[in-house]
C-alpha positions as CSV (number, residue, x, y, z in Angstrom):
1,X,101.6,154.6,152.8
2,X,102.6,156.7,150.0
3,X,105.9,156.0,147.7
4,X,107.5,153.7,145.4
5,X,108.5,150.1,146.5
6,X,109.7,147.1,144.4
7,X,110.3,142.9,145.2
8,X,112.8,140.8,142.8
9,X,111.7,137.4,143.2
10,X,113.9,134.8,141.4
11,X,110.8,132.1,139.8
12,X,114.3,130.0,138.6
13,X,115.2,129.1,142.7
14,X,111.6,129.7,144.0
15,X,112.8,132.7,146.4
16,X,113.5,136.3,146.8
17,X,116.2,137.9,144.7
18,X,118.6,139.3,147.2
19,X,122.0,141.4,146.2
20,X,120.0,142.4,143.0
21,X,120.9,145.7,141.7
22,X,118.7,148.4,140.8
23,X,118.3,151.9,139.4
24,X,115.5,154.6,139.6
25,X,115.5,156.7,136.7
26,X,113.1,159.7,135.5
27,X,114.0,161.4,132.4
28,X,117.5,159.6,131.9
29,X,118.4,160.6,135.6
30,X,119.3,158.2,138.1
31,X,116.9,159.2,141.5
32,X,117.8,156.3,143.2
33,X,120.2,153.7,143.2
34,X,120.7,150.6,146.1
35,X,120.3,146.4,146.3
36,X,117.5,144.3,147.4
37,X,118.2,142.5,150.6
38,X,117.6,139.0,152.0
39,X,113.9,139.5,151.0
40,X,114.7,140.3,148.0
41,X,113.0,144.1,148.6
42,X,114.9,147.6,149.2
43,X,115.3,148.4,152.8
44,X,113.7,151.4,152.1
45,X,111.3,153.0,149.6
46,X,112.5,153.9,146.2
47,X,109.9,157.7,146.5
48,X,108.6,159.0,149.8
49,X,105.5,161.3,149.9
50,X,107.9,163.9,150.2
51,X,109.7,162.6,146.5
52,X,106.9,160.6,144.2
53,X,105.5,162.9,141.6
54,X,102.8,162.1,138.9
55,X,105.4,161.4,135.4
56,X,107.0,158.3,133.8
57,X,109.5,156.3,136.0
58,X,112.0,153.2,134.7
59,X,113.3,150.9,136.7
60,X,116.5,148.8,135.6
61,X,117.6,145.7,137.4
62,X,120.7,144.0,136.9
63,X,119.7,140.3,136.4
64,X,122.5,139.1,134.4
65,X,125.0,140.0,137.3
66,X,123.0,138.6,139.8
67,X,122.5,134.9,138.0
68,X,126.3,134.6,137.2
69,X,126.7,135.4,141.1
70,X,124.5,132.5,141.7
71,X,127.2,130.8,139.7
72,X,125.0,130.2,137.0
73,X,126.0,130.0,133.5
74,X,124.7,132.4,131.4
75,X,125.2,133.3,127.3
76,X,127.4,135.9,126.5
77,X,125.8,138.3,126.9
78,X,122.9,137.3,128.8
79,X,119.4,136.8,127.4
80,X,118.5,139.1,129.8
81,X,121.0,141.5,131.0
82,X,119.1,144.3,132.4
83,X,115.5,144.5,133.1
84,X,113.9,148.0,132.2
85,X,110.2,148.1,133.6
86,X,108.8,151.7,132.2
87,X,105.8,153.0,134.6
88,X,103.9,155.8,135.0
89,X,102.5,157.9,138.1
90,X,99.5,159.3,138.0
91,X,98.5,159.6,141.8
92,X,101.4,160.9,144.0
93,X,99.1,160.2,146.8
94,X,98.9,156.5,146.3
95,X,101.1,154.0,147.0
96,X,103.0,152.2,144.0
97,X,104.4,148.6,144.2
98,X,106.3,147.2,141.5
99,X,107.3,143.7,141.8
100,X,109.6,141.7,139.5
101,X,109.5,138.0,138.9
102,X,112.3,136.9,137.1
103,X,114.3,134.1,135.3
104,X,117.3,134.4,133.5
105,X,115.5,133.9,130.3
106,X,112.0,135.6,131.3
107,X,110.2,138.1,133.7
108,X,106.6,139.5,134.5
109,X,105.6,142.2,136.5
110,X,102.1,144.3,137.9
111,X,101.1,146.8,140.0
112,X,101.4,145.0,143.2
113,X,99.8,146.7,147.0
């Protein structure tokens, strides 16, 4: 499989993220835009093979919005309001997985398969 995927998992509740929103940007323009569902992943892929190109991606994801709508009470503003992860491609043959593990006051994230 070739493309770009992504997982929001919420480390705060011990379970997927779902209803987070997220952006696909290259060079300040947005390539894709959707939520994660129940799973807390996209029901689809972020870049196809048709669509992934070698270059530097970002991916924003709205974690402030989607802890409030947990009815969580977060700072004003939040610690962590939107999470930026900046990647590169260099293979547009491989496949590129780019999970998110996140709390409203922390995240990590790798290069997942």
């Amino acid at each position: 499989m070739t493309g770009l995927t992504t997982h929001v998992l919420d480390t705060t509740h011990g379970r997927p993220a779902a209803g987070v929103a997220l952006r696909l940007l290259r060079d300040g323009k947005v390539l894709a835009q959707t939520r994660t569902n129940a799973d807390g992943r996209c029901n689809a892929p972020l870049l196809t093979a048709e669509t992934i190109a070698v270059g530097a991606y970002r991916l924003e994801f709205e974690i402030g919005t989607y802890f409030r709508g947990l009815g969580m009470t977060l700072p004003d503003p939040a610690f962590l309001e939107t999470v930026g992860l900046d990647f590169c491609i260099a293979d547009p043959a491989a496949h590129y997985h780019v999970p998110l593990l996140v709390s409203p006051f922390g995240y990590s994230t790798y290069r997942g398969s």
